[in-house]
MILUM-963163 format. One line per 2 residues: number of its first residue (from 0); their letters; for each residue x, y, z of N, C-alpha, C, CB. Coordinates in steps of 0.02 Angstrom, whole numbers, plus 50000, padded with zeros to 5 digits. Each point is the difference from the previous one (the first is absolute). Glycine has a CB too. Layout:
# MILUM-963163
NUM> A> X:Y:Z:X:Y:Z:X:Y:Z:X:Y:Z ~ ...
//
This chain:
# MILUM-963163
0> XX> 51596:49368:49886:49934:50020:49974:49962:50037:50055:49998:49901:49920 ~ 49993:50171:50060:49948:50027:50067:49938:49988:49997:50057:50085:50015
2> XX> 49891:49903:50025:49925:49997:50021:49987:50036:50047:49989:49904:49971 ~ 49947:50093:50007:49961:50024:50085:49989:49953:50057:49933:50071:49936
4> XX> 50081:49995:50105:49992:49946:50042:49927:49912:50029:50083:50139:50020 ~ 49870:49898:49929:49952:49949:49963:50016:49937:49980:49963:50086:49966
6> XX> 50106:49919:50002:50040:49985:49936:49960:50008:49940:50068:49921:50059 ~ 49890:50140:49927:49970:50031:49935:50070:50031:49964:49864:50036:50054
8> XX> 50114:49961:49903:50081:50032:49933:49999:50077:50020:49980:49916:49858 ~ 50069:50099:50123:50005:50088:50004:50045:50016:49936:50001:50018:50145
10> XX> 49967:50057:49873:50047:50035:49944:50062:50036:50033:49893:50023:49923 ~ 50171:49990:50037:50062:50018:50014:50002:50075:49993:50046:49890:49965
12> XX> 49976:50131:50060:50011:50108:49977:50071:50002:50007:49889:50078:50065 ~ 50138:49943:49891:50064:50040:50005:50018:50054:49983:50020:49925:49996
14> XX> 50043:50111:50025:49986:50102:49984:50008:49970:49924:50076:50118:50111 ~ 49931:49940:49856:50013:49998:49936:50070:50023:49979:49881:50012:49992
16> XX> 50131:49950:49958:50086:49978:49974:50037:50093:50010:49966:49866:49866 ~ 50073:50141:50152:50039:50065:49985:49959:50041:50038:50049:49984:49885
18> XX> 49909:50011:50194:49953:50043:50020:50052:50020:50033:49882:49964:49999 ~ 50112:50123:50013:50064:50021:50067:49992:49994:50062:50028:50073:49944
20> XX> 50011:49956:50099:49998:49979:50092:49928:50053:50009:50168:49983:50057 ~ 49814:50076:49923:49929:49989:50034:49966:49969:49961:49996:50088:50059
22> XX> 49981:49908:49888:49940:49957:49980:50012:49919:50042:49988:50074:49862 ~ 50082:49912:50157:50012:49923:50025:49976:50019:50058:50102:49944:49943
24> XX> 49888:50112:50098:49979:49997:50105:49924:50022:49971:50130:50065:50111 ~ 49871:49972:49856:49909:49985:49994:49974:49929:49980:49989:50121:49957
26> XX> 50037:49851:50013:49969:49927:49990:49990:49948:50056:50052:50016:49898 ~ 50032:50001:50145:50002:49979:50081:49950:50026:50033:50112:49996:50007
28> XX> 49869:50067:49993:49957:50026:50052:49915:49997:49989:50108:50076:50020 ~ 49899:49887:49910:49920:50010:49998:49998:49919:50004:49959:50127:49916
30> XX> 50072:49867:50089:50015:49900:50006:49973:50001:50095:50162:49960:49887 ~ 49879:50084:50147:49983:50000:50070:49933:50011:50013:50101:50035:50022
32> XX> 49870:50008:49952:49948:50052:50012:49928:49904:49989:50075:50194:49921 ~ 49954:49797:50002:49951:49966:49976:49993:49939:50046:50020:50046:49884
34> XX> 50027:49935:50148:50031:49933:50035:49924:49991:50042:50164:50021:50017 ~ 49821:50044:50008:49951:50027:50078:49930:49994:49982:50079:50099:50047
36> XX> 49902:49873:49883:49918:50007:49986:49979:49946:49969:49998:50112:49985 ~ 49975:49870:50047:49958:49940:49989:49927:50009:50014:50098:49936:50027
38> XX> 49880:50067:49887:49924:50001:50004:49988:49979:49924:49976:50101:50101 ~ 49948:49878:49892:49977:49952:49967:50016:50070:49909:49885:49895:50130
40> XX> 50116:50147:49862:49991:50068:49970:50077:50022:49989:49876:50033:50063 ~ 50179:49926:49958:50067:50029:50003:50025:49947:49979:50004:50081:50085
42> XX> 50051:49918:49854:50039:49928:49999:50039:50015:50038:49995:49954:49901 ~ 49995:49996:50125:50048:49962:50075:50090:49993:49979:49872:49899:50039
44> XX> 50168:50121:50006:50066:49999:49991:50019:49953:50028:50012:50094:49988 ~ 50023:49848:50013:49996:49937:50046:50072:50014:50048:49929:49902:49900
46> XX> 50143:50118:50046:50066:50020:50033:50034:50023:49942:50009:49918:50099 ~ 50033:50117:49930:50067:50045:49990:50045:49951:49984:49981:50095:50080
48> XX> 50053:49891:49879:50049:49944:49973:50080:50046:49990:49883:49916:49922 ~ 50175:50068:50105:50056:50039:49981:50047:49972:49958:49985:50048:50094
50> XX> 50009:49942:49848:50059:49982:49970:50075:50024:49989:49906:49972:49968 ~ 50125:49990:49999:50074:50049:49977:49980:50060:49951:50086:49887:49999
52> XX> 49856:50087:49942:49996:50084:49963:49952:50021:50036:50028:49993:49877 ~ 49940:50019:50167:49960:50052:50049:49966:49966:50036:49990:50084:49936
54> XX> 49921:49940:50057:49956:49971:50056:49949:49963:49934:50007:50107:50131 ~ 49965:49853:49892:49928:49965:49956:49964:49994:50063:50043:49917:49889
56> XX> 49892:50115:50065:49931:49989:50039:49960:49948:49983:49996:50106:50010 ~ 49986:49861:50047:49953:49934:49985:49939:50011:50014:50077:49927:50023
58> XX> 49856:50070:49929:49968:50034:50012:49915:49946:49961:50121:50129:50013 ~ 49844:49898:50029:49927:49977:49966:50002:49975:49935:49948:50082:50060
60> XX> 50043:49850:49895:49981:50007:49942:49929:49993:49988:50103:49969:49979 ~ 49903:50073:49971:49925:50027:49951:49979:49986:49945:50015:50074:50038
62> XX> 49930:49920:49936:49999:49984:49931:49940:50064:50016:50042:49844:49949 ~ 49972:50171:49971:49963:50061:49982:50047:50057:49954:49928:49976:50119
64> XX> 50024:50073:49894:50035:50070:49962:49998:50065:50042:49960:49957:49886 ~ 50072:50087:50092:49993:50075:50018:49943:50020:49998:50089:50022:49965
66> XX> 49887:50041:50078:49938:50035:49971:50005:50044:49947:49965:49992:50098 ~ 50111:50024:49895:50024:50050:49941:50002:49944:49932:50087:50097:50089
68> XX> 49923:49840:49911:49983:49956:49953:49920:49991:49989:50112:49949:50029 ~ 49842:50040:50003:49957:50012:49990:49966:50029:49960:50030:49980:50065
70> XX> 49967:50097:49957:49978:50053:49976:50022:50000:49930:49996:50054:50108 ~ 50081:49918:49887:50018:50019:49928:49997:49940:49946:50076:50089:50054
72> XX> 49892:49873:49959:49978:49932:49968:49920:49982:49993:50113:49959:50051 ~ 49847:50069:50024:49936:50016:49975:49949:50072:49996:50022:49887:50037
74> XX> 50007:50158:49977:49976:50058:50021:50006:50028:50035:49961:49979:49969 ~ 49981:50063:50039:49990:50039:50071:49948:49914:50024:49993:50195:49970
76> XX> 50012:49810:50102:49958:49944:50042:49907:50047:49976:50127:49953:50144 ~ 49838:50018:49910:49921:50001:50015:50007:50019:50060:49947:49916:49934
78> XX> 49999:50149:50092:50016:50014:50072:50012:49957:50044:49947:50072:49981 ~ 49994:49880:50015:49980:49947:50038:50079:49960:50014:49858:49994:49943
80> XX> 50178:49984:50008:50062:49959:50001:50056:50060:50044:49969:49917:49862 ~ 50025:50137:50111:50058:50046:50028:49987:50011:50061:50023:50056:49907
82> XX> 49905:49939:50139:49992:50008:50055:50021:49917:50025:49909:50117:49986 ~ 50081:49830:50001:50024:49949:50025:50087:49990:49986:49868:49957:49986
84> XX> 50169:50060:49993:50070:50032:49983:50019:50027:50063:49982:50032:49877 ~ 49996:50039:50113:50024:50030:50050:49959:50015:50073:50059:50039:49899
86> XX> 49901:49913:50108:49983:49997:50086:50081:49969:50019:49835:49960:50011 ~ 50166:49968:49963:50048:49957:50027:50063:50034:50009:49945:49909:49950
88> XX> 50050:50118:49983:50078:50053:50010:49985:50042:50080:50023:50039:49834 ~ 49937:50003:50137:50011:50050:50064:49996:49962:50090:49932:50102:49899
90> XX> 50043:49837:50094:50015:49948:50050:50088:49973:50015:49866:49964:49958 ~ 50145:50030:49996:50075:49990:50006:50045:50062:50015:49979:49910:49923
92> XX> 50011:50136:50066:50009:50076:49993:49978:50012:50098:49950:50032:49825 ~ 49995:49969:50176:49975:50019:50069:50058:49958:50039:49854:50017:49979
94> XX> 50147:49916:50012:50035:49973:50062:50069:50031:49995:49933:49885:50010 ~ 50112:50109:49938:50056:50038:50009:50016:50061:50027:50003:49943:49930
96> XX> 49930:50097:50089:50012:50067:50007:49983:49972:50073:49973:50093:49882 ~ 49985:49866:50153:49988:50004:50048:50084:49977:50039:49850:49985:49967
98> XX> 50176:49967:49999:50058:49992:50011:50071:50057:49993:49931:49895:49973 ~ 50033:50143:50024:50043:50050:50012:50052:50022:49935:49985:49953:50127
100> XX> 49999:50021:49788:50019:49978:49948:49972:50070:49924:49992:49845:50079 ~ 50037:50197:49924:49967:50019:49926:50036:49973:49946:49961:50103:50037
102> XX> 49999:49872:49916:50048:49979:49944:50027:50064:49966:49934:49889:49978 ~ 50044:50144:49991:50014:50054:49963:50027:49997:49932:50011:50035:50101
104> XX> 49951:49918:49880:50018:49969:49919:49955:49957:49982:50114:50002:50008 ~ 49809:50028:50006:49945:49955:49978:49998:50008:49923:49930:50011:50112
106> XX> 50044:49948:49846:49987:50008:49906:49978:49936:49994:50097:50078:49944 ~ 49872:49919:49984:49962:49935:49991:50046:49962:49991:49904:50031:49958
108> XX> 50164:49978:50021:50074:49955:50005:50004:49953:50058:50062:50097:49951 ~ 49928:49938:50127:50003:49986:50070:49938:49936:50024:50049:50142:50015
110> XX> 49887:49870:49929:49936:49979:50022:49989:49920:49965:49951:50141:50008 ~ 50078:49811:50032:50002:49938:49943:49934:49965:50014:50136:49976:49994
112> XX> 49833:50001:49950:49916:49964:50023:50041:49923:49987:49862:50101:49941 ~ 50112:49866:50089:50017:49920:50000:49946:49944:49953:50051:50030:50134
114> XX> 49949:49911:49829:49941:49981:49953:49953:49993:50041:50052:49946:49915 ~ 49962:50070:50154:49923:49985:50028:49997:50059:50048:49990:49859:49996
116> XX> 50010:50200:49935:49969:50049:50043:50003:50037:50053:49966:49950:49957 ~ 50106:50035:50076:50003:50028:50071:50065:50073:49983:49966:49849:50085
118> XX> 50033:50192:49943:50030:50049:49999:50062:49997:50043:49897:50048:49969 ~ 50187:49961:50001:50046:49991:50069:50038:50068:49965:50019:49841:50053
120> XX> 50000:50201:49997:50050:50060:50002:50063:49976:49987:49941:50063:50080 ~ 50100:49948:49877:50058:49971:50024:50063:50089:49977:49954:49814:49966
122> XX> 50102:50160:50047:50069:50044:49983:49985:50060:50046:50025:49967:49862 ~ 50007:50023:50207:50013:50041:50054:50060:50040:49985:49949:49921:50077
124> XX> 50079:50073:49895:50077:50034:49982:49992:50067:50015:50035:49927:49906 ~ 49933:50107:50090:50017:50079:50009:49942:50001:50074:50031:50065:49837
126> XX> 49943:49891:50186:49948:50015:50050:50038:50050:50069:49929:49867:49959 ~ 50035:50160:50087:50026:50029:50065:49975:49977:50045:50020:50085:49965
128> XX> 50013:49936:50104:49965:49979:50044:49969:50051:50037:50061:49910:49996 ~ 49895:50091:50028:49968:50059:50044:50026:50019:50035:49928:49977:49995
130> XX> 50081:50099:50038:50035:50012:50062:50081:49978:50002:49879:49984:50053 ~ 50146:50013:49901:50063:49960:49998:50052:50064:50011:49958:49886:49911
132> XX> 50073:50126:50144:50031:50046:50007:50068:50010:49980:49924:49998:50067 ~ 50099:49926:49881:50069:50016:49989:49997:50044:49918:50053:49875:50084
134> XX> 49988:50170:49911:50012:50043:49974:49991:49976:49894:50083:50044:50146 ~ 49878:49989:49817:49982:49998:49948:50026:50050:49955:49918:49948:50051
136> XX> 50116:50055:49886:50027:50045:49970:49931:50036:49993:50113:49943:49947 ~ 49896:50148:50048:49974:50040:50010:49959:50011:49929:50084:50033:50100
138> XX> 49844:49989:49885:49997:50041:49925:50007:49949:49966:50049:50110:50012 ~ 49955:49807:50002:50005:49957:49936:49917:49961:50002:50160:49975:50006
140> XX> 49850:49994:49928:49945:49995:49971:50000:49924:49968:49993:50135:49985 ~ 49954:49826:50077:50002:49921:49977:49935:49971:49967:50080:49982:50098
142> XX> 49924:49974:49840:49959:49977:49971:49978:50018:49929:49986:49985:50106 ~ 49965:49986:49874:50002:50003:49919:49952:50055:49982:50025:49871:49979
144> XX> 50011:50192:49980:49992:50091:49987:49907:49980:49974:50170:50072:49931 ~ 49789:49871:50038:49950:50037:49973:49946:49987:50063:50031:49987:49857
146> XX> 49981:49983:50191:49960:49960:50046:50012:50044:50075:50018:49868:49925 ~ 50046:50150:50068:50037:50022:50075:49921:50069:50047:50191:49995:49919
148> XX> 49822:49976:50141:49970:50071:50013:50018:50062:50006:49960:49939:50035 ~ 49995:50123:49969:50022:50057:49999:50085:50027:50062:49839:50007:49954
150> XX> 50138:49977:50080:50049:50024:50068:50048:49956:49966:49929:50022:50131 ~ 50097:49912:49859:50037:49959:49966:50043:50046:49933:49905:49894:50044
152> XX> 50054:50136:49930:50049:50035:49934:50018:50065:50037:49936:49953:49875 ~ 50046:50084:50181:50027:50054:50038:50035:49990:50025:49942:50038:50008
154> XX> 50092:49884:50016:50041:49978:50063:49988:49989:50062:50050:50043:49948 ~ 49893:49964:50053:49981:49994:50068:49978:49902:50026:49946:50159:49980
156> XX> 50071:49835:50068:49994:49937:50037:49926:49982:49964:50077:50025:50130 ~ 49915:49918:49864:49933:49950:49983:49970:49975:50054:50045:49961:49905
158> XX> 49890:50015:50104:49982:49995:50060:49926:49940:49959:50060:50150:50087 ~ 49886:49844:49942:49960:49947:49984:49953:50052:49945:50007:49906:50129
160> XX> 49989:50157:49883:49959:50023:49954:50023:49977:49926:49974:50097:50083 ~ 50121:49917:49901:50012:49995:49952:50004:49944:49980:50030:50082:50011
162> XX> 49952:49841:50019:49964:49954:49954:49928:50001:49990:50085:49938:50027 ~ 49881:50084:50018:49949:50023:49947:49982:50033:49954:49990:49979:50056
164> XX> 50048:50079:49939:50002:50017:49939:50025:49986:49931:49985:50047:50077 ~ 50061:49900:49932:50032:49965:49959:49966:49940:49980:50091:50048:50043
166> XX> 49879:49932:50005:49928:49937:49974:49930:50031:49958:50027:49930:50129 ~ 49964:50153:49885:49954:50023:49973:50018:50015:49919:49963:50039:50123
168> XX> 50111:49972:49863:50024:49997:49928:49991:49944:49970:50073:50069:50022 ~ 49939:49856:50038:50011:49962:49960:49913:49967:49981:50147:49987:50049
170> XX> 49821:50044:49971:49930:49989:50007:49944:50027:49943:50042:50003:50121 ~ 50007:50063:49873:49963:50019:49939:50048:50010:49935:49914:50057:50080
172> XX> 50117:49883:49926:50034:49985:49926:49975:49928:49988:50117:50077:50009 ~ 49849:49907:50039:49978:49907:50004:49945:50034:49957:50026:49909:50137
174> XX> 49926:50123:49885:49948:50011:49988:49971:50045:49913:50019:49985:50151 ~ 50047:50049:49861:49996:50026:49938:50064:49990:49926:49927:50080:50098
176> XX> 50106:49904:49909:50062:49962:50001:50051:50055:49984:49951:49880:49963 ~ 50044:50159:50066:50063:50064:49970:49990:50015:50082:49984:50071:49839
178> XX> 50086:49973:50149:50025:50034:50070:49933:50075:50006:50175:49960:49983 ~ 49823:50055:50063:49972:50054:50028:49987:50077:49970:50047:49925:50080
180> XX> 50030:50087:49909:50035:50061:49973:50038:49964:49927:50026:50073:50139 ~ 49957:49990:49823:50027:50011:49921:50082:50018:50035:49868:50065:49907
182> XX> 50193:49909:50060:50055:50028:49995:50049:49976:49931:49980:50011:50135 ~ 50062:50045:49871:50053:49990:49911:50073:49964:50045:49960:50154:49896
184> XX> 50039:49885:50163:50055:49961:50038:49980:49972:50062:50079:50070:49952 ~ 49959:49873:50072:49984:49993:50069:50000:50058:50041:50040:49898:49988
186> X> 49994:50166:49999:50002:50054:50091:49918:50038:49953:50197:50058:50072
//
């Protein structure tokens, strides 16, 4: 039985059934990335677990919902609520970047509120690291097409701007409850 080291309960992560060898080293690597942050605004990763069918993540448990559940169960939020939302976020957000961390896959999916209200970032999986000089496929393009930032759908490296700009989508779909931009397709 895993716990925290608290001995508070946790929740289990595993890749997903039939995921391939990269989607399986991104799950490893955002498992690493996530391992490194600990703050009150981030669910906490406790360890890296290796089994015979892969790795399990042991990780913070939560009670609560998505912010993308939210929105789509009660609306758009009240400024007032969306600014208490996303301070905390962008608190959890700040420290990762100070840590040297872009996620690069912020969405109200990413943004889980807890029943008491507290805001935790979670799913590092596609995150980067700053300055990270080992070599990145060229011209590719990480994260989810309606949220992603601009330089992000050009190919170009992500950096801390492009979670903010990806918190500012997800900010004014809290607020208004539709995405930003009209589209027939995602491109």
């Amino acid at each position: 039985e895993a716990r925290a080291p608290d001995g508070a309960a946790v929740a289990l992560k595993l890749p997903r059934v039939g995921a391939d060898a990269l989607a399986l080293a991104r799950f490893e690597r955002g498992a690493r990335i996530a391992v490194s942050l600990s703050h009150p605004n981030i669910v906490t990763l406790y360890s890296m677990l290796e089994i015979p069918a892969g790795f399990v993540l042991v990780m913070e448990y939560v009670e609560g919902r998505t912010l993308h559940e939210r929105i789509r169960s009660e609306g758009p939020l009240a400024p007032d609520q969306a600014l208490r939302i996303f301070e905390q976020a962008l608190n959890g957000v700040t420290f990762a970047h100070h840590m040297g961390i872009v996620h690069r896959d912020l969405k109200p999916d990413n943004i889980f509120i807890t029943d008491k209200n507290e805001v935790k970032i979670m799913d590092f999986g596609v995150a980067k690291i700053l300055d990270n000089k080992e070599p990145t496929r060229s011209r590719s393009m990480v994260g989810t097409l309606l949220y992603i930032s601009p330089e992000q759908i050009n190919g170009r490296d992500a950096d801390v701007r492009s979670d903010i700009y990806t918190l500012g989508i997800s900010l004014f779909e809290a607020v208004t409850g539709r995405l930003p931009f009209e589209h027939k397709t995602d491109y």
